[in-house]
Backbone as JSON Lines, residues from 0, in Angstrom:
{"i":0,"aa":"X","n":[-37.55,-10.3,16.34],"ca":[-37.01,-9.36,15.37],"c":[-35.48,-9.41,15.44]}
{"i":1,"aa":"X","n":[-34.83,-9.36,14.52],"ca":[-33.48,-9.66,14.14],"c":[-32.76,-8.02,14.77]}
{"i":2,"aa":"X","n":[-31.41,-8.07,15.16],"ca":[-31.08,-6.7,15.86],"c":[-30.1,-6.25,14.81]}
{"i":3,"aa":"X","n":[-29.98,-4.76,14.8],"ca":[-29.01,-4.45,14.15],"c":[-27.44,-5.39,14.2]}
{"i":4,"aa":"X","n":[-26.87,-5.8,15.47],"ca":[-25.71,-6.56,15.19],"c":[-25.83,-7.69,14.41]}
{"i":5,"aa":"X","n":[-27.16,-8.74,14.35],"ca":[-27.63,-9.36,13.68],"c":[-27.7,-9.37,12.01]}
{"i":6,"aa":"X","n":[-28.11,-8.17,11.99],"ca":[-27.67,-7.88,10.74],"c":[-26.69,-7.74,9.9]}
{"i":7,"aa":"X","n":[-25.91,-6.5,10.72],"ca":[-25.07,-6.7,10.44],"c":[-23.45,-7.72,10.12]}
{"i":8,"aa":"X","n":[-23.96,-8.73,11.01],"ca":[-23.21,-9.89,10.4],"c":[-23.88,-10.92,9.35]}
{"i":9,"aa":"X","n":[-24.53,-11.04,9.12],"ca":[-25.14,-11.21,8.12],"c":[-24.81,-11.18,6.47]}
{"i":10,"aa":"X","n":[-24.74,-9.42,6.92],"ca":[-23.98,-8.77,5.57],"c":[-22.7,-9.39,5.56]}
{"i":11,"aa":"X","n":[-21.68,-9.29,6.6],"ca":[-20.09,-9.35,6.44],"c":[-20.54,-10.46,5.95]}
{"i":12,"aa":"X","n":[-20.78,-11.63,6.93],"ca":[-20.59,-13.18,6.09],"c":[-21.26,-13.32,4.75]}
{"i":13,"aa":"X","n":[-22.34,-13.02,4.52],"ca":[-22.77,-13.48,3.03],"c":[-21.78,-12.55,2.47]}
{"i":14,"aa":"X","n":[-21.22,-11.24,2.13],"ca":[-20.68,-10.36,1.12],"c":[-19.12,-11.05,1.22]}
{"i":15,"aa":"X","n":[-18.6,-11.26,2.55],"ca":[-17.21,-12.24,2.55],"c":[-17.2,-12.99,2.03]}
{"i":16,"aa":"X","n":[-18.34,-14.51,2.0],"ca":[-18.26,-15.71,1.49],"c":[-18.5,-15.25,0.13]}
{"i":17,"aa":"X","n":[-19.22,-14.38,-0.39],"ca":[-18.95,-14.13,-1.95],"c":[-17.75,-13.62,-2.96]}
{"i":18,"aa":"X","n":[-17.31,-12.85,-1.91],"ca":[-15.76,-12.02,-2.23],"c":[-15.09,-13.45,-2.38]}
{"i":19,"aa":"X","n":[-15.15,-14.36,-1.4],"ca":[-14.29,-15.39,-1.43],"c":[-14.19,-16.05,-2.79]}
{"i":20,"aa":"X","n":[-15.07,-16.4,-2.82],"ca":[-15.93,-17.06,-3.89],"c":[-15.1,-16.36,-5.58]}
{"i":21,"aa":"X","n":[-15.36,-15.42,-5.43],"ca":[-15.33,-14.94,-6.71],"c":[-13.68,-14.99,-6.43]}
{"i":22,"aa":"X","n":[-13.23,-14.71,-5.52],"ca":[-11.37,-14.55,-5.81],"c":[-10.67,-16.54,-5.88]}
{"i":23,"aa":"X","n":[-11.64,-17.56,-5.31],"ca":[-11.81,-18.85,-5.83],"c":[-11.98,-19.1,-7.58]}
{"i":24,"aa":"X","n":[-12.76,-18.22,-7.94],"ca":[-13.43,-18.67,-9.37],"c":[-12.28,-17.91,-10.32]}
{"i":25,"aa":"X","n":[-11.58,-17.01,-9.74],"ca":[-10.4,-16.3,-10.19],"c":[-9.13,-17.63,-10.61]}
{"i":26,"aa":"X","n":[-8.89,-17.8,-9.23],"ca":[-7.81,-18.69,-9.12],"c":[-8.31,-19.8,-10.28]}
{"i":27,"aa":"X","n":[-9.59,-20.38,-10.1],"ca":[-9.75,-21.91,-11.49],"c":[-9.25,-21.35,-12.75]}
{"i":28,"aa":"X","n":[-10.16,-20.09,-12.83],"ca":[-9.48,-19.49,-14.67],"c":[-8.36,-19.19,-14.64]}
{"i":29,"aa":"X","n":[-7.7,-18.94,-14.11],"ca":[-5.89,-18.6,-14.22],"c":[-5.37,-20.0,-14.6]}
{"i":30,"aa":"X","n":[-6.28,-21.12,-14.18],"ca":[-5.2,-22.55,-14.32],"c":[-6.25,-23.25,-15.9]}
{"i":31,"aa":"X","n":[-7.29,-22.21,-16.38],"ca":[-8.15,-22.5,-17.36],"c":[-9.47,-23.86,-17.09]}
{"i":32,"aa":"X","n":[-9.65,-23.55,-15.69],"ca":[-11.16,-24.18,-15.57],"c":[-12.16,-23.43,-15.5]}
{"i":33,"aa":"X","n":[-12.47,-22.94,-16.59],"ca":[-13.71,-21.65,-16.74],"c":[-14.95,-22.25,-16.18]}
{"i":34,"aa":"X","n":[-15.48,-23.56,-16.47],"ca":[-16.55,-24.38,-15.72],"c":[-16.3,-23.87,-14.21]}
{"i":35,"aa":"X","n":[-15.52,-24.12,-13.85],"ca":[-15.5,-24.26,-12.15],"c":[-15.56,-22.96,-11.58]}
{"i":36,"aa":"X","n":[-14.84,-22.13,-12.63],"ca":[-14.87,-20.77,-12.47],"c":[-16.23,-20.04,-11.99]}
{"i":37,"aa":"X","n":[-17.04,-20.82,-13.28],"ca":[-18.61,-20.11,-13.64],"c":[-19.44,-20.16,-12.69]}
{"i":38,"aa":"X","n":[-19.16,-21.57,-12.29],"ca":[-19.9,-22.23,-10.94],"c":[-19.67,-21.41,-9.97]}
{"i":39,"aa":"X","n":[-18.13,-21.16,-9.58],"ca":[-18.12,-20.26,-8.18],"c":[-18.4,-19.07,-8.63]}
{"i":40,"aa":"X","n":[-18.84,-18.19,-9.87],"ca":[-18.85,-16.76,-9.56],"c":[-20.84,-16.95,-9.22]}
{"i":41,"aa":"X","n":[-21.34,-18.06,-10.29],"ca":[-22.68,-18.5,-9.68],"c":[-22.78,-17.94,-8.13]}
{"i":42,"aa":"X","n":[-22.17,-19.33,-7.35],"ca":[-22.17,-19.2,-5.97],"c":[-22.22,-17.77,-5.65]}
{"i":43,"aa":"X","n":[-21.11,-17.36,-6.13],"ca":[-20.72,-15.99,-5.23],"c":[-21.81,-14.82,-5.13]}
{"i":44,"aa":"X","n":[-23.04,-15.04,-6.51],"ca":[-24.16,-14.03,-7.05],"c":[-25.16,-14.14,-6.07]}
{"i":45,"aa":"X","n":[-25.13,-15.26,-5.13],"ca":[-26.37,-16.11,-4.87],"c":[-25.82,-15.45,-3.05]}
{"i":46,"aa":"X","n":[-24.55,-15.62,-2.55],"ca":[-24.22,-14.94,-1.09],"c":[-24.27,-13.32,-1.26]}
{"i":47,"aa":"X","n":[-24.18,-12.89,-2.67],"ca":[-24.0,-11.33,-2.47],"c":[-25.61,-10.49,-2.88]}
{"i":48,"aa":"X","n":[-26.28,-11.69,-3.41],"ca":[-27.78,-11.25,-3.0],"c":[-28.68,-11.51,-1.95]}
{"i":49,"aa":"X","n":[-28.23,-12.59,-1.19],"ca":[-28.56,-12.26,0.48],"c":[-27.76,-10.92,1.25]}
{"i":50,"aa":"X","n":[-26.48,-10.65,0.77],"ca":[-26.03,-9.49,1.46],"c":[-26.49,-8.55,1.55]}
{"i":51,"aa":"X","n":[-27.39,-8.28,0.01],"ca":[-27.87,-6.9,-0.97],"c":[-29.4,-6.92,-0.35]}
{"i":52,"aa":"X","n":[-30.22,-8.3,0.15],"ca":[-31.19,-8.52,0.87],"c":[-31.39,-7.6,2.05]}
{"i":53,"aa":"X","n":[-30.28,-8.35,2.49],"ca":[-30.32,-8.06,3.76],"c":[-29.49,-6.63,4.23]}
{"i":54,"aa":"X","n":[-29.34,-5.91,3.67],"ca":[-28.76,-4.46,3.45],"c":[-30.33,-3.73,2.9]}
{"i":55,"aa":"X","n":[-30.93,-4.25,2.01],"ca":[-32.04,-3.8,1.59],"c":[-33.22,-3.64,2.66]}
{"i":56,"aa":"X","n":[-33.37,-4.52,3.73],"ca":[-33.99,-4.38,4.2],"c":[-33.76,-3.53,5.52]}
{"i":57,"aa":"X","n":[-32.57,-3.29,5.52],"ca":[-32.27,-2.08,6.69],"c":[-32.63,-0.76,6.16]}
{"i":58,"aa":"X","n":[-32.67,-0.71,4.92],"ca":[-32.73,0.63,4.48],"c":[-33.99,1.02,3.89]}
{"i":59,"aa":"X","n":[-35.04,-0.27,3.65],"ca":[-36.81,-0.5,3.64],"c":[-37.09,0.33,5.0]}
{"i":60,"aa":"X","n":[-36.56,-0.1,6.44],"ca":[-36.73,-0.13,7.46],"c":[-36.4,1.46,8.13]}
{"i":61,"aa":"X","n":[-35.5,2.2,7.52],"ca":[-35.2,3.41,8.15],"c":[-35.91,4.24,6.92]}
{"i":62,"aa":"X","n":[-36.99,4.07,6.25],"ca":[-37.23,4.36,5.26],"c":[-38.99,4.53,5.31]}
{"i":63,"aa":"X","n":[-38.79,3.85,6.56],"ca":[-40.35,3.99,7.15],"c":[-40.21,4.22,8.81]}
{"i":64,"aa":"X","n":[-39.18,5.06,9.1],"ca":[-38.85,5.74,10.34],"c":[-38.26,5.36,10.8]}
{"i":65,"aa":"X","n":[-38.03,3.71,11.12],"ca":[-37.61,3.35,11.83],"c":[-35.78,3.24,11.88]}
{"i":66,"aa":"X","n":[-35.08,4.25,12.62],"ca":[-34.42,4.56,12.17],"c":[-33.12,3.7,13.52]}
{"i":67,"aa":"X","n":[-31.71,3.36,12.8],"ca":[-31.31,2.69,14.08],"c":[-30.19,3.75,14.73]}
{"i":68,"aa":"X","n":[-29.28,3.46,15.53],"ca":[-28.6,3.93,16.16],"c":[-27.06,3.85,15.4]}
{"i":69,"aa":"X","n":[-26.4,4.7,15.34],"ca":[-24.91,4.76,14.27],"c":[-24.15,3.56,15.13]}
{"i":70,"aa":"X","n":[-23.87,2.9,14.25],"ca":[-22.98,1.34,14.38],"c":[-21.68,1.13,13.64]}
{"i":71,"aa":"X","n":[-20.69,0.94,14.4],"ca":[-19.36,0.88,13.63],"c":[-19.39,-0.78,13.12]}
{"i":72,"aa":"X","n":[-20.24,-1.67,13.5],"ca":[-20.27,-2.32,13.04],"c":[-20.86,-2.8,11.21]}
{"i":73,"aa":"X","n":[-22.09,-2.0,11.54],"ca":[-22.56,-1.89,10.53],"c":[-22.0,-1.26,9.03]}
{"i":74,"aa":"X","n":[-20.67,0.25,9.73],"ca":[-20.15,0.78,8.78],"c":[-19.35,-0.42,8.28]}
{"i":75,"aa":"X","n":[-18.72,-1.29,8.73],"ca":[-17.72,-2.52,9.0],"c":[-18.89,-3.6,7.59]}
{"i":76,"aa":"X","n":[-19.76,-3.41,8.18],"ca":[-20.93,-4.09,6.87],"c":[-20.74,-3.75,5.38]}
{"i":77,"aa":"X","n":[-21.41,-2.34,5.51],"ca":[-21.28,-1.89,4.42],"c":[-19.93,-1.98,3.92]}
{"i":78,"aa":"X","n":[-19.2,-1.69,4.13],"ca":[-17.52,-2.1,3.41],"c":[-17.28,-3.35,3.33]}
{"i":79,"aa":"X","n":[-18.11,-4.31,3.4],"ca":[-18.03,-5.69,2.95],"c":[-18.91,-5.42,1.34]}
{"i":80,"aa":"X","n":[-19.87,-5.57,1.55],"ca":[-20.01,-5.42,1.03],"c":[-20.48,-4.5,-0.5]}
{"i":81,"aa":"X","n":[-19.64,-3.49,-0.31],"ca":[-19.08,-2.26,-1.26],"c":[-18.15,-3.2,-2.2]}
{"i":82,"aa":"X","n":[-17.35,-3.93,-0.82],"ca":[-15.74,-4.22,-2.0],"c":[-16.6,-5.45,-2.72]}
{"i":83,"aa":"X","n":[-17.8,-6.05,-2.26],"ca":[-17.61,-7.61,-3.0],"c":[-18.35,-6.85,-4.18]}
{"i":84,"aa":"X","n":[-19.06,-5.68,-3.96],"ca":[-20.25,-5.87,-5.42],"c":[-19.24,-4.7,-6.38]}
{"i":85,"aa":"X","n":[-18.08,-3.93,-5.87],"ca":[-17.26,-3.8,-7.15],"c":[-16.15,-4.75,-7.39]}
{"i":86,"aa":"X","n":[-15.47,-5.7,-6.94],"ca":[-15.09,-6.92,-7.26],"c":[-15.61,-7.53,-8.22]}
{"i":87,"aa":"X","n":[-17.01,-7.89,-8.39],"ca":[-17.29,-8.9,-9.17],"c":[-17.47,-8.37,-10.88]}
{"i":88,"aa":"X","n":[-17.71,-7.26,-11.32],"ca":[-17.36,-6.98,-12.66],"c":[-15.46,-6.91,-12.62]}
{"i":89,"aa":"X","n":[-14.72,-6.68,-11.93],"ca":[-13.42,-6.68,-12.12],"c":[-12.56,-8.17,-12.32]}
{"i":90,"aa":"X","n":[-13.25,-8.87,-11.62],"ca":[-13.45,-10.35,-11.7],"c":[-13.17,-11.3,-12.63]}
{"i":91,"aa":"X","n":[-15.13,-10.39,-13.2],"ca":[-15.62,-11.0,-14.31],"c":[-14.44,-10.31,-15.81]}
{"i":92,"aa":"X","n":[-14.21,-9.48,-15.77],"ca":[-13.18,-8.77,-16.41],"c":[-12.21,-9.68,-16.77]}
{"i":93,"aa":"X","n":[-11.54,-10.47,-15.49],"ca":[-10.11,-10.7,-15.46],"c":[-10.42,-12.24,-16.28]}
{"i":94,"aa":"X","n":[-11.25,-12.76,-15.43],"ca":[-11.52,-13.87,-16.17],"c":[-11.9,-14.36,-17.47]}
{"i":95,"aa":"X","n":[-12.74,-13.0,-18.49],"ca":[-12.77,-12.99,-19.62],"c":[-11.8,-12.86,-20.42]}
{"i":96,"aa":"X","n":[-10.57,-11.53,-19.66],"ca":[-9.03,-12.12,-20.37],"c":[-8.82,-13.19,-20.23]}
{"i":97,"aa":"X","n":[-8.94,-13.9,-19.44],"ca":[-7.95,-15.28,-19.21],"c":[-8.73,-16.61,-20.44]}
{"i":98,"aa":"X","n":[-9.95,-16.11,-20.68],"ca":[-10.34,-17.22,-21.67],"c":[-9.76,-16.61,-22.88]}
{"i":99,"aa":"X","n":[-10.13,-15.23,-23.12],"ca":[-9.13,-15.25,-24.68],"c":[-7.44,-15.41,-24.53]}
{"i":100,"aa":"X","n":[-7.05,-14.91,-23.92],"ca":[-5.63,-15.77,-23.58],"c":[-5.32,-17.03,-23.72]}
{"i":101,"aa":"X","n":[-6.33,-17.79,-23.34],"ca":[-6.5,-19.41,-23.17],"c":[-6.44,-20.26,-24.11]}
């Protein structure tokens, strides 16, 4: 069975590598490669639904008692991924200016 610290990195890295991702797919549309763009915000949908997974299933889990112990790590989790899943409509936002600009 996977441990709470386990988990919790989990979250940081998949919700990081997506944050990344999407502030990558940022940078292509600013120089007007919306393709490459599309591709990395792709990517980025695909690490921030293992994050949302794997956040989901901690909360399946205390949801049927099993409840864990308060983790600063975990709070450290969740604020990963908070910022990546409101990031990515702001993102997607910026980058839709940048094609009508374009």
């Amino acid at each position: 069975m996977e441990s709470i610290e386990q988990k919790a990195f989990r979250i940081i890295s998949a919700a990081g590598d997506s944050l990344s991702m999407m502030l990558e797919a940022l940078k292509f549309s600013r120089n007007g490669d919306f393709e490459e763009a599309e591709r990395l915000m792709q990517k980025a949908d695909e690490f921030l639904l293992q994050a949302h997974k794997a956040q989901t299933e901690l909360i399946v889990e205390e949801s049927r008692g099993n409840r864990t112990e308060y983790s600063v790590l975990m709070v450290h989790a969740q604020d990963h991924i908070m910022n990546a899943m409101l990031a990515k409509p702001l993102i997607k936002e910026i980058i839709n200016l940048y094609k009508r600009l374009g």
